[in-house]
Backbone as CSV, one residue per row, in Angstrom:
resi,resn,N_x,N_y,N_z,CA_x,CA_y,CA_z,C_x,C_y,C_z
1,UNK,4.592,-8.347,-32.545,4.504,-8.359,-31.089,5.621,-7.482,-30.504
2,UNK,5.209,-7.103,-29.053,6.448,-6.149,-28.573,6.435,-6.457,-27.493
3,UNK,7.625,-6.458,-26.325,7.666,-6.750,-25.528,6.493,-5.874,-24.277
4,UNK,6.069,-5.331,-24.708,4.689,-5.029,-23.799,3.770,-5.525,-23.848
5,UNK,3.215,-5.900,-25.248,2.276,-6.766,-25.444,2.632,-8.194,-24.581
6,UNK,3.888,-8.548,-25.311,4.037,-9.810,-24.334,4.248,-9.528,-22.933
7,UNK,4.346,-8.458,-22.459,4.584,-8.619,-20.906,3.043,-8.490,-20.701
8,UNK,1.900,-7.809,-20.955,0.394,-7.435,-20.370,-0.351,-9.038,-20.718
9,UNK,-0.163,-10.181,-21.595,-0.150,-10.893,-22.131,-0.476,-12.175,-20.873
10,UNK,1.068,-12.006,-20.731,1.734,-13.117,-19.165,1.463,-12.462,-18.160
11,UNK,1.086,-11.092,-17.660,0.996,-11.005,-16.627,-0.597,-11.255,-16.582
12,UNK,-1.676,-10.914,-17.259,-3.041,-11.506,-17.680,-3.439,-12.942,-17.476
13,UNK,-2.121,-13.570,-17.939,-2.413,-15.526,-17.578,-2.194,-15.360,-16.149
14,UNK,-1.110,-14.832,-15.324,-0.860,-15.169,-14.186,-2.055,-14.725,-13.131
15,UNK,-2.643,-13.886,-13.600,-4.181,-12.935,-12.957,-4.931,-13.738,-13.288
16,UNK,-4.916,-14.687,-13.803,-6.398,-15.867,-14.259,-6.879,-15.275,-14.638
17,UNK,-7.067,-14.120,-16.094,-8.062,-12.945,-15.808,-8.345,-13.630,-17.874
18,UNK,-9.534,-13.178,-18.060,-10.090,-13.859,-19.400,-9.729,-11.937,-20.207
19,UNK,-9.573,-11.656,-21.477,-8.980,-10.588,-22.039,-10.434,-9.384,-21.650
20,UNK,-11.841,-10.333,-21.498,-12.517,-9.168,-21.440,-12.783,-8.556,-20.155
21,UNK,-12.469,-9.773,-18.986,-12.399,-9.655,-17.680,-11.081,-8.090,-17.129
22,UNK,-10.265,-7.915,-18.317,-9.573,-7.291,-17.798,-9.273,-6.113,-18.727
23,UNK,-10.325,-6.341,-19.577,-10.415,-4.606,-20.223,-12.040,-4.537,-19.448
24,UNK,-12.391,-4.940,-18.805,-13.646,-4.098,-17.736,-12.880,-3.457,-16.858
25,UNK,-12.033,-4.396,-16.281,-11.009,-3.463,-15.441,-10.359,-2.399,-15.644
26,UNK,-10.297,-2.221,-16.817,-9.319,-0.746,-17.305,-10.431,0.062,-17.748
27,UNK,-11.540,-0.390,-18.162,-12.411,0.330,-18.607,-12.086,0.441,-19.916
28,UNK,-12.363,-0.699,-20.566,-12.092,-0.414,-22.549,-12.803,-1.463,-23.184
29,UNK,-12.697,-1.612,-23.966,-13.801,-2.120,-25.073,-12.672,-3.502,-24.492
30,UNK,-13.099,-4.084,-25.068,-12.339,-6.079,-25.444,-11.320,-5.706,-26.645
31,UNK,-11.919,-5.246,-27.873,-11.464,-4.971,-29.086,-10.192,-4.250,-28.896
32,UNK,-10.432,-2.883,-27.937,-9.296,-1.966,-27.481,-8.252,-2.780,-26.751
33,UNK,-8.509,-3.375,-26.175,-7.584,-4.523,-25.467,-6.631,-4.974,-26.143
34,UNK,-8.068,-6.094,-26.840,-6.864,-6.905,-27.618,-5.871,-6.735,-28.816
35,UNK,-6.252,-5.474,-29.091,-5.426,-4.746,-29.419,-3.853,-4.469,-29.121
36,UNK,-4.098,-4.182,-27.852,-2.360,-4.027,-27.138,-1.662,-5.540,-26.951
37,UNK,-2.433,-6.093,-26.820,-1.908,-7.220,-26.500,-1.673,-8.156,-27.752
38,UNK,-2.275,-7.723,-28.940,-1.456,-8.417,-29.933,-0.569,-7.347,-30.792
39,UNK,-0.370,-6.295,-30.347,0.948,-4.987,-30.767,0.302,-4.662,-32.056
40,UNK,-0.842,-4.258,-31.831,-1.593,-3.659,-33.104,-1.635,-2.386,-32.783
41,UNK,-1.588,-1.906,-31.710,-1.628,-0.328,-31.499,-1.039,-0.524,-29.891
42,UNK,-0.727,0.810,-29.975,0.257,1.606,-28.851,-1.264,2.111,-27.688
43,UNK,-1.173,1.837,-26.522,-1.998,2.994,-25.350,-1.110,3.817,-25.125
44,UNK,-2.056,4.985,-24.822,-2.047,6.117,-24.714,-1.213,6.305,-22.897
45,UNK,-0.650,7.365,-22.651,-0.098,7.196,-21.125,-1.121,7.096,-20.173
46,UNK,-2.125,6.936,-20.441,-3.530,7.432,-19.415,-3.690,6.203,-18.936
47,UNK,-3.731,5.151,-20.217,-3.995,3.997,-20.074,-3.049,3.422,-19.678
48,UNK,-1.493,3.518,-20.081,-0.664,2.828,-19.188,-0.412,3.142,-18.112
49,UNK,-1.051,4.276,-17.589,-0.923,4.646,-16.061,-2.217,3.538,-15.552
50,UNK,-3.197,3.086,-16.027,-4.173,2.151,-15.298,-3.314,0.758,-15.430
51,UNK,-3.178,0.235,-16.253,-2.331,-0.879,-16.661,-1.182,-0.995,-15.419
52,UNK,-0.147,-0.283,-15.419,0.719,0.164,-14.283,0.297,-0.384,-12.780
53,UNK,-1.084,0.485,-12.881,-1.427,0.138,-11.952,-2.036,-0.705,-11.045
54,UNK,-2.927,-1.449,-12.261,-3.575,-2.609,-12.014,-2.220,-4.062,-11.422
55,UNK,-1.315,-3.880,-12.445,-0.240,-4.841,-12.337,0.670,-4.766,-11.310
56,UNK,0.691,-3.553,-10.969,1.488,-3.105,-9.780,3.410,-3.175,-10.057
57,UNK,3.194,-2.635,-11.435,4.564,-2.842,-12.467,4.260,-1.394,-12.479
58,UNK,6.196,-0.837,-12.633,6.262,0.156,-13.312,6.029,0.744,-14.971
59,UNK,5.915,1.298,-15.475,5.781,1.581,-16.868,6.794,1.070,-17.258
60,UNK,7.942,1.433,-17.261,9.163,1.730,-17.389,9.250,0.036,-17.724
61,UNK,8.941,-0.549,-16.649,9.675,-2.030,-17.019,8.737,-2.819,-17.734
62,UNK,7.529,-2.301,-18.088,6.433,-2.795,-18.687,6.577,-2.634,-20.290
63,UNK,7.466,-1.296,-20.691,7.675,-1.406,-22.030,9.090,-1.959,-22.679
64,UNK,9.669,-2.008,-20.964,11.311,-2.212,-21.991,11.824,-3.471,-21.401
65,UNK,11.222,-4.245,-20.465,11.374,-5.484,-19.878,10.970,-6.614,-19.757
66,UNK,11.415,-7.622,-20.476,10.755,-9.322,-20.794,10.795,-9.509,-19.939
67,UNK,9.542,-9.359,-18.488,9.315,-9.616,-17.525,9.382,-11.184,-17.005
68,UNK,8.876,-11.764,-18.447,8.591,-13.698,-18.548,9.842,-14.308,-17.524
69,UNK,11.570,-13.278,-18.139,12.395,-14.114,-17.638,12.639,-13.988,-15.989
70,UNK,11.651,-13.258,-15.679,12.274,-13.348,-13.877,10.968,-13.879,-13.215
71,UNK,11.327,-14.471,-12.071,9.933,-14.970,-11.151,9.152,-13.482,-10.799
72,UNK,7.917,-13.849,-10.862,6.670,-12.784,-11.028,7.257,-12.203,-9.858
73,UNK,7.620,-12.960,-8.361,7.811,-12.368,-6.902,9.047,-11.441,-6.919
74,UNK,10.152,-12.118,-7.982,11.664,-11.217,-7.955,11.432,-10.058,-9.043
75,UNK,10.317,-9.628,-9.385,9.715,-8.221,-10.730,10.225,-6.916,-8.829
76,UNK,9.226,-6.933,-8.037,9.509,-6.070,-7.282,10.587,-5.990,-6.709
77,UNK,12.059,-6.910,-6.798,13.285,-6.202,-6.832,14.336,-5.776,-7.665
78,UNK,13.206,-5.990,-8.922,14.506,-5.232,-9.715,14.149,-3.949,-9.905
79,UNK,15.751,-2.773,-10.019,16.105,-1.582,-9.418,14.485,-0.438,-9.675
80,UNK,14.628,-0.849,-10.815,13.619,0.225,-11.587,12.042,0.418,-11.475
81,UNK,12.044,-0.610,-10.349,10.404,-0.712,-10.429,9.380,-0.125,-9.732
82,UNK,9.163,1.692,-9.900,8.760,2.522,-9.196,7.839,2.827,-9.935
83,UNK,6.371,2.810,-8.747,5.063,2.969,-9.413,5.188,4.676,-9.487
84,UNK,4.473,5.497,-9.992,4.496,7.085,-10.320,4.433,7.031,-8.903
85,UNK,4.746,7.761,-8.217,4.413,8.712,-6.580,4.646,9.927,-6.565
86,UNK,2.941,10.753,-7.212,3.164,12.458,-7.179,3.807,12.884,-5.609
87,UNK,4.307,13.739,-6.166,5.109,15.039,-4.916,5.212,16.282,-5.359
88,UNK,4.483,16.796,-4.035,4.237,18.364,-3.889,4.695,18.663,-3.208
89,UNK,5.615,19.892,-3.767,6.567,20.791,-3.447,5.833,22.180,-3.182
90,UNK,6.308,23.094,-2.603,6.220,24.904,-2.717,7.502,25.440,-3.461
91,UNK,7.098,26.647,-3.748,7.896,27.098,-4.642,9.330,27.708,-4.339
92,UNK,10.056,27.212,-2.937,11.290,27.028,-2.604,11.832,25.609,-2.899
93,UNK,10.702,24.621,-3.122,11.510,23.259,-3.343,11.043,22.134,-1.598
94,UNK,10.144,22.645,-0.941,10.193,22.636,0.110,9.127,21.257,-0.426
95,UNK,9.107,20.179,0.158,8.338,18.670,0.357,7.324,18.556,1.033
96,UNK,6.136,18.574,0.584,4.915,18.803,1.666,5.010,17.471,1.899
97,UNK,3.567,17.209,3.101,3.332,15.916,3.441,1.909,16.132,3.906
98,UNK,1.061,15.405,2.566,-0.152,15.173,2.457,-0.583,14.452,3.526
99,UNK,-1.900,14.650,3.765,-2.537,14.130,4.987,-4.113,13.588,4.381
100,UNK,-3.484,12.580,4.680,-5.053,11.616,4.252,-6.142,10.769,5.376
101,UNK,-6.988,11.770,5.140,-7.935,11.131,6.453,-8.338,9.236,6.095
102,UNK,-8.501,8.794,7.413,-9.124,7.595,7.060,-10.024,7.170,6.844
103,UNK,-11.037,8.174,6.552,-12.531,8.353,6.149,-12.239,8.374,4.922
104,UNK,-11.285,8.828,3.946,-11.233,8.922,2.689,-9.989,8.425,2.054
105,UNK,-10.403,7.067,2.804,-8.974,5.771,2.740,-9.249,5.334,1.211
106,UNK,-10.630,4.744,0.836,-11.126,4.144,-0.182,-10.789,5.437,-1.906
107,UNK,-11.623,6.601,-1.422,-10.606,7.582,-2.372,-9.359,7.918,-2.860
108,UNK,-8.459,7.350,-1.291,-6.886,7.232,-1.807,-6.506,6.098,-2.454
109,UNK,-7.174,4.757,-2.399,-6.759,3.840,-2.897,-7.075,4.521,-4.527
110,UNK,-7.619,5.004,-5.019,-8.031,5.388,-6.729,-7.095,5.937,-6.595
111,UNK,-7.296,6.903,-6.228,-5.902,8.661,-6.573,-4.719,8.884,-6.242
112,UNK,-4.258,7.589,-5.403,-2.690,7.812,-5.040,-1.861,8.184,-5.959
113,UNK,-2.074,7.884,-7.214,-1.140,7.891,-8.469,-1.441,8.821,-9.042
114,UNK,-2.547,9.921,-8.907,-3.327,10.783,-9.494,-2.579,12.043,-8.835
115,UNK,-2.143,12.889,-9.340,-1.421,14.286,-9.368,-2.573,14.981,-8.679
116,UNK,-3.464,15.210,-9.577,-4.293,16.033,-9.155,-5.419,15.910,-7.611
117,UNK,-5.506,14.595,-7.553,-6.172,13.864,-6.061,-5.113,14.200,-5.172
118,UNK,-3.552,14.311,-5.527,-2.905,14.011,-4.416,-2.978,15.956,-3.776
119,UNK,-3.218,16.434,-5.108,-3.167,18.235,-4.843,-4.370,18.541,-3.856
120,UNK,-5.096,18.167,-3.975,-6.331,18.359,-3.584,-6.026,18.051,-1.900
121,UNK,-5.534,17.503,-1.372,-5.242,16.680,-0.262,-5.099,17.713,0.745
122,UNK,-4.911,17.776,1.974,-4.330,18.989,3.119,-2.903,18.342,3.569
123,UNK,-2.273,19.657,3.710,-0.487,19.264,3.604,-0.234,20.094,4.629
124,UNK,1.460,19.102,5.014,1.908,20.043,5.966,3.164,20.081,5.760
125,UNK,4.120,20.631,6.454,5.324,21.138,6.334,6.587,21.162,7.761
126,UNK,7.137,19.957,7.959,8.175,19.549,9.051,9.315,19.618,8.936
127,UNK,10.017,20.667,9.008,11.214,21.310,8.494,12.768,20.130,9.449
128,UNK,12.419,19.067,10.649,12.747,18.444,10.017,12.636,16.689,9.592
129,UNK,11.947,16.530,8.602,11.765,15.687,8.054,11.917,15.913,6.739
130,UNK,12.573,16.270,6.223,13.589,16.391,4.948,13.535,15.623,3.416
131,UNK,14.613,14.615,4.290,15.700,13.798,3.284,14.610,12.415,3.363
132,UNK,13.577,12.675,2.182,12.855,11.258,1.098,11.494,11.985,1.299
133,UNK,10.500,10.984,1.367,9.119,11.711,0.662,8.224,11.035,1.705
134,UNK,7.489,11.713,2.584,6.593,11.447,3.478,5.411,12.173,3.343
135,UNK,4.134,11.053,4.049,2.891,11.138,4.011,2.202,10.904,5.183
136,UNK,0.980,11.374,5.762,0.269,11.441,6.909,-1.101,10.691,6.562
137,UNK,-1.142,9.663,7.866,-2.547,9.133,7.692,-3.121,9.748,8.818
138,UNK,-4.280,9.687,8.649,-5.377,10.125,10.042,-5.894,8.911,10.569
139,UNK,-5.761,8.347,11.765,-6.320,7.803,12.645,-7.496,7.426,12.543
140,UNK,-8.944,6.900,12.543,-10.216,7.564,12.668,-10.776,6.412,13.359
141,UNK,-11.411,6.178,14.684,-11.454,5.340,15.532,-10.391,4.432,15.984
142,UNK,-11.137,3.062,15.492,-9.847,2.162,16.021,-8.834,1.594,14.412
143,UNK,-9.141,2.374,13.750,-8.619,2.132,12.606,-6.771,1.808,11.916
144,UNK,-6.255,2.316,13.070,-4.559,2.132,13.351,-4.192,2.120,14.521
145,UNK,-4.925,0.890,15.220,-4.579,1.111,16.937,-3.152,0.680,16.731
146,UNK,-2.323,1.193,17.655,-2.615,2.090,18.963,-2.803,3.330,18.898
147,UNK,-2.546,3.685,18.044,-2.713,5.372,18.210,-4.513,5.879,18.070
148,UNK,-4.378,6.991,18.796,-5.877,7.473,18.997,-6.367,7.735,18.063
149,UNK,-7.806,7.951,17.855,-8.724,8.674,17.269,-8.085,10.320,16.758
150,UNK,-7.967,10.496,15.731,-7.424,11.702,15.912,-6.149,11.984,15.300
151,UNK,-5.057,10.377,15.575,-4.036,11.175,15.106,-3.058,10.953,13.710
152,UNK,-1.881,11.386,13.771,-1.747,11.990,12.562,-0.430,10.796,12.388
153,UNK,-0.601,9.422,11.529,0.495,8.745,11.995,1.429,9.254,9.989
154,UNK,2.747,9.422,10.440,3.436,9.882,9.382,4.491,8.694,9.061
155,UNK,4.585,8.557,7.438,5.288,7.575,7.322,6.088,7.846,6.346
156,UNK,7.485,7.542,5.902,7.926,7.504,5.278,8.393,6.664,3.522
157,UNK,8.359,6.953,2.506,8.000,6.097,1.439,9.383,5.021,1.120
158,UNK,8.908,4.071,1.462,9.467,2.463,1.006,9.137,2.092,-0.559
159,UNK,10.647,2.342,-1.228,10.752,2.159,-2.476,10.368,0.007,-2.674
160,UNK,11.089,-0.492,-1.869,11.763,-1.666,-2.238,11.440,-2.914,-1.257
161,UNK,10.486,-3.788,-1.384,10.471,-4.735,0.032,11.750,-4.980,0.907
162,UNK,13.039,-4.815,-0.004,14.197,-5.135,1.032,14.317,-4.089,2.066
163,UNK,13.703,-2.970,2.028,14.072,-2.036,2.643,13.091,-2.244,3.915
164,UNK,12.620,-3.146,3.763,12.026,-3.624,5.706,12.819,-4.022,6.557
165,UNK,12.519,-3.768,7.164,13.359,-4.121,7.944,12.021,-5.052,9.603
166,UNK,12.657,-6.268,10.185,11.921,-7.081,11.270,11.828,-6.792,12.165
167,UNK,10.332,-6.193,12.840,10.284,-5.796,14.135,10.563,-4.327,14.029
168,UNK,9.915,-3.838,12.818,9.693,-2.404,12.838,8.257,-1.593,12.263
169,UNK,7.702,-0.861,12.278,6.756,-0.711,12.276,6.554,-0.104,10.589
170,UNK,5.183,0.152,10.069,5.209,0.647,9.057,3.337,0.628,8.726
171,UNK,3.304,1.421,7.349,2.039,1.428,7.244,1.855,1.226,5.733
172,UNK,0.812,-0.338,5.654,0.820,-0.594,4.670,-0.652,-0.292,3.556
173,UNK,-0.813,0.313,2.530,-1.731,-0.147,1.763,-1.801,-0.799,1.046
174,UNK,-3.198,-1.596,0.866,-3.293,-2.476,0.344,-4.919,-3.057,-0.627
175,UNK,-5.572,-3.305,-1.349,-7.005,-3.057,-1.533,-7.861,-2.749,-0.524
176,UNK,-7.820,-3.570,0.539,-8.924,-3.945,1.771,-7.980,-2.361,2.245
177,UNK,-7.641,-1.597,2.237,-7.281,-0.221,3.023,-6.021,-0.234,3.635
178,UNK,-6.028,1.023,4.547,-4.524,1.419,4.808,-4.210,0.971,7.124
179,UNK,-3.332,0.383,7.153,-3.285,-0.711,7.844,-1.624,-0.333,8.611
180,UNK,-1.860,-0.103,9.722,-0.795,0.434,10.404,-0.285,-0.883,11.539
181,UNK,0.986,-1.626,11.137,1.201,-2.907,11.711,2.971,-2.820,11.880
182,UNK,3.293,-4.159,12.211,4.690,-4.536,12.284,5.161,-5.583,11.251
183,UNK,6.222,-5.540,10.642,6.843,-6.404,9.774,7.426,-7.665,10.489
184,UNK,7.244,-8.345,10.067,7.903,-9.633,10.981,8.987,-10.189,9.642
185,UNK,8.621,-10.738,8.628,9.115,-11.556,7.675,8.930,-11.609,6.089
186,UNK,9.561,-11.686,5.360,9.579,-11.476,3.958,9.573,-13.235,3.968
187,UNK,8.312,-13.751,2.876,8.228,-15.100,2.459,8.505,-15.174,0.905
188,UNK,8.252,-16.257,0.311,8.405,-16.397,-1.030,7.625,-14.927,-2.269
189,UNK,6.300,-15.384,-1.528,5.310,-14.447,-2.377,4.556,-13.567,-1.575
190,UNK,5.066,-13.410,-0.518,4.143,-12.293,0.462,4.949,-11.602,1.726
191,UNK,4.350,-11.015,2.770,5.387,-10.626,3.775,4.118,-10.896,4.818
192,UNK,4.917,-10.857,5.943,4.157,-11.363,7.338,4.192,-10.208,8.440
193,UNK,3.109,-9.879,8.561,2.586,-8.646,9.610,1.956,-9.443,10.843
194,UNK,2.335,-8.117,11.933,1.107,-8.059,13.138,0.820,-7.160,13.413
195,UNK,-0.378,-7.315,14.757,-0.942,-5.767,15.061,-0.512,-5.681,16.100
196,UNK,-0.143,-4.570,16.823,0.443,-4.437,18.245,-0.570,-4.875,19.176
197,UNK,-1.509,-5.131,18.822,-2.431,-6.127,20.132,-2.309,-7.622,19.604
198,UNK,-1.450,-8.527,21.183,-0.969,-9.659,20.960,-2.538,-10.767,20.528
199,UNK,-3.476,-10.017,20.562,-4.792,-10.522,20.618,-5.001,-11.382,19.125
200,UNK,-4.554,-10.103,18.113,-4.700,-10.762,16.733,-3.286,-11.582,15.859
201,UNK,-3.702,-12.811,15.804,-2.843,-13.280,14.965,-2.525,-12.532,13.998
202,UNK,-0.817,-12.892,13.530,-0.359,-12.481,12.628,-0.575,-13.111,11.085
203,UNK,-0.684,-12.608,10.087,-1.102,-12.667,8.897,-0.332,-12.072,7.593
204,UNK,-0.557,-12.868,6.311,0.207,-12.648,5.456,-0.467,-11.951,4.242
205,UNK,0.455,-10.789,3.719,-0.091,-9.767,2.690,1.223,-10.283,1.957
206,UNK,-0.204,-10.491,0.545,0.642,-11.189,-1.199,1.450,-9.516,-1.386
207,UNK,2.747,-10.443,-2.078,3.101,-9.067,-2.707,2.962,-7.907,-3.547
208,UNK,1.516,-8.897,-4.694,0.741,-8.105,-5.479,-0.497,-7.284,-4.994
209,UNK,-0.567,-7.346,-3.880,-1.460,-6.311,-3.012,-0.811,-5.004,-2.186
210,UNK,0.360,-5.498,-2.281,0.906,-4.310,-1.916,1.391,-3.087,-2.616
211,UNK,0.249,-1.790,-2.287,0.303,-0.875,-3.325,1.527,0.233,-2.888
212,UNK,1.443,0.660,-1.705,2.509,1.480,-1.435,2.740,0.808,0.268
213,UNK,4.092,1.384,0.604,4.573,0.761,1.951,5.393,2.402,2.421
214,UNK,4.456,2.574,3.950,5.234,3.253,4.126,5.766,3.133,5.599
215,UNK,7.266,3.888,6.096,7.933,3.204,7.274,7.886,4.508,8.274
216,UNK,6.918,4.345,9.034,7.038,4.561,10.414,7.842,5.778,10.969
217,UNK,7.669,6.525,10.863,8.685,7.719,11.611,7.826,8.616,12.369
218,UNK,6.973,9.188,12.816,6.329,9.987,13.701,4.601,9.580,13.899
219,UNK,4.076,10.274,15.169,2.913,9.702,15.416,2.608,11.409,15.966
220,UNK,1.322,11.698,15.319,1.241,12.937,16.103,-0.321,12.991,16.850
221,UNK,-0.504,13.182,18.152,-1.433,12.493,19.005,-2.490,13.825,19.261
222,UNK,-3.756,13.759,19.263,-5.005,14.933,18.930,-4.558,15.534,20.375
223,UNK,-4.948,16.610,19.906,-4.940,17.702,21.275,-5.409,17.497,22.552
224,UNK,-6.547,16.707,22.717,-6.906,16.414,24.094,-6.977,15.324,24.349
225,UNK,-5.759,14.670,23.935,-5.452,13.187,23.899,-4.576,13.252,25.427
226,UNK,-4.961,12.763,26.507,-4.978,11.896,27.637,-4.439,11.018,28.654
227,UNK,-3.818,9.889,27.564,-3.624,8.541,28.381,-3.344,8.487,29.895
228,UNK,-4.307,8.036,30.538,-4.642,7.429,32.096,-4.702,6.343,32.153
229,UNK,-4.067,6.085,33.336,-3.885,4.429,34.007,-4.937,3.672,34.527
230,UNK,-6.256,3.816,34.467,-7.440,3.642,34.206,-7.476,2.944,32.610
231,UNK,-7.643,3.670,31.555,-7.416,3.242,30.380,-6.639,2.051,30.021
232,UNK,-5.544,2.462,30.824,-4.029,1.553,30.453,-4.511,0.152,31.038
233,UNK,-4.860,0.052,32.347,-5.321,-1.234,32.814,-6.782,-2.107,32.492
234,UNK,-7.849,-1.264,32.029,-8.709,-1.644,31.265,-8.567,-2.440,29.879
235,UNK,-7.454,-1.694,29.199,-7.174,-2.211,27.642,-6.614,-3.580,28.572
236,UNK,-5.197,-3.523,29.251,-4.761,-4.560,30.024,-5.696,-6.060,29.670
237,UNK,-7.314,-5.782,30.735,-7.842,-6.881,30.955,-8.754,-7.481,30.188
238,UNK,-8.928,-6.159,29.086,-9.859,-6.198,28.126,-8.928,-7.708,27.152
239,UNK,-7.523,-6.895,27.151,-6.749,-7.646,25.725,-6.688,-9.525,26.442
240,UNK,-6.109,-9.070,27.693,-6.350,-10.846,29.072,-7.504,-11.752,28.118
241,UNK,-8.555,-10.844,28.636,-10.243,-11.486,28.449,-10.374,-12.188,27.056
242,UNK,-9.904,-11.606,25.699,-9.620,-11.607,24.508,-9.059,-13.061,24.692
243,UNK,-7.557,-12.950,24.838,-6.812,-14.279,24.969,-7.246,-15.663,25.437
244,UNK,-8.387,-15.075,26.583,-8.384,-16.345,27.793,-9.724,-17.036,26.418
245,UNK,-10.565,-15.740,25.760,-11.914,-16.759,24.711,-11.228,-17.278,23.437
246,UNK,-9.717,-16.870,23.157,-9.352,-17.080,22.186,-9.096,-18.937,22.466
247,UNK,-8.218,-18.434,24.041,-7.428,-20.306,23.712,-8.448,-21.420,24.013
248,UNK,-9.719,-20.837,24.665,-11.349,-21.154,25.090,-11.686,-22.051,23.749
249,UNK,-11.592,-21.249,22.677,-12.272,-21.267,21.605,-11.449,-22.727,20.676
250,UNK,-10.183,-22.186,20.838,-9.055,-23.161,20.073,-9.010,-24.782,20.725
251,UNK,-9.484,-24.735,21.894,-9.663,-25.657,22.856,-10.624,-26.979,22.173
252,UNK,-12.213,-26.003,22.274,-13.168,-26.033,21.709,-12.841,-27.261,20.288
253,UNK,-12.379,-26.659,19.046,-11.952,-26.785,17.906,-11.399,-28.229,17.535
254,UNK,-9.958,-28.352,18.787,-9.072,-29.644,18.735,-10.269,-30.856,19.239
């Protein structure tokens, strides 16, 4: 046995996941599986890049770390635990910043980790936004309100849950897609978001769903983007109207 085997092993019991339930997931035979998991053979990096990813563990601590001895929730603060995050450069060294429409949210959830998906992407270049590694989502309806249809919200990459900070904004992915909210609170096994419309309760994302986190630094708004006080007071009575069927409803309930 090796400490990878035993770490894919325990992290498998903690997934409730049966050995063949989770070589469908990787896409491998059962046999190929159980293989790694009783240290009969080594995977290949291809495969520990799915593994990686499925677990939401770095490689790194997956081959050289008896994960058993720390709580599953305290794995994402220790130092080392960085999933791959390709970065494209030009050939001065210069940091692009990929732009991922939200039409092709579900494609990024596969290829984030994928070099070649992330190449493929349309990039841009903000001479200054510098110092760490930023990425652009696209807007596409009401898909990251508040911001419009259209625009280009840019975020910066969050290595570490400590690095949230309360009552700041950020954009999280997560399976169900990419989700532009506010941090409120770090809990045992999850963190606590809202949406800037006081309309929707706030809600809690597990920490094992959280695939990448990124923090909030620019919003770039479509060209014949508008805002009128018409609009402004409509959303106003629209969000009122919302509230008045919400506490209607809760009323209802008790």
């Amino acid at each position: 046995m090796s400490i990878f085997s035993d770490n894919i092993r325990f992290l498998r019991g903690k997934k409730e996941k049966t050995q063949q339930e989770l070589a469908n997931t990787l896409k491998l035979t059962r046999s190929r599986y159980v293989s790694y998991e009783d240290g009969r053979s080594e995977p290949p990096i291809e495969i520990l890049i799915r593994i990686s990813k499925f677990f939401n563990i770095s490689i790194d601590l997956l081959v050289s770390v008896d994960i058993r001895k720390y709580p599953l929730d305290d794995i994402l603060k220790l130092p080392d635990n960085r999933i791959v995050l390709p970065v494209m450069v030009d050939y001065e060294g210069n940091n692009f910043i990929e732009i991922v429409p939200q039409k092709a949210s579900m494609g990024y959830l596969k290829g984030y980790a994928d070099p070649e998906y992330i190449e493929g992407l349309q990039r841009m270049y903000l001479p200054f936004l510098t110092n760490g590694k930023y990425r652009g989502f696209l807007a596409d309806g009401d898909s990251m309100p508040p911001f419009a249809d259209g625009s280009c919200v840019i975020g910066e990459y969050v290595e570490k849950i400590e690095d949230l900070k309360p009552n700041k904004q950020y954009i999280f992915v997560t399976p169900d897609g990419i989700t532009y909210k506010t941090f409120l609170a770090k809990n045992k096994t999850s963190i606590t978001v809202s949406s800037d419309n006081s309309f929707y309760p706030s809600y809690d994302i597990a920490f094992e769903d959280l695939i990448e986190i990124w923090k909030y630094v620019r919003g770039i708004l479509p060209q014949d983007y508008k805002p009128t006080q018409e609009n402004v007071e409509l959303n106003d009575i629209f969000s009122d109207l919302k509230k008045t069927m919400r506490n209607l409803e809760n009323r209802l309930l008790r």
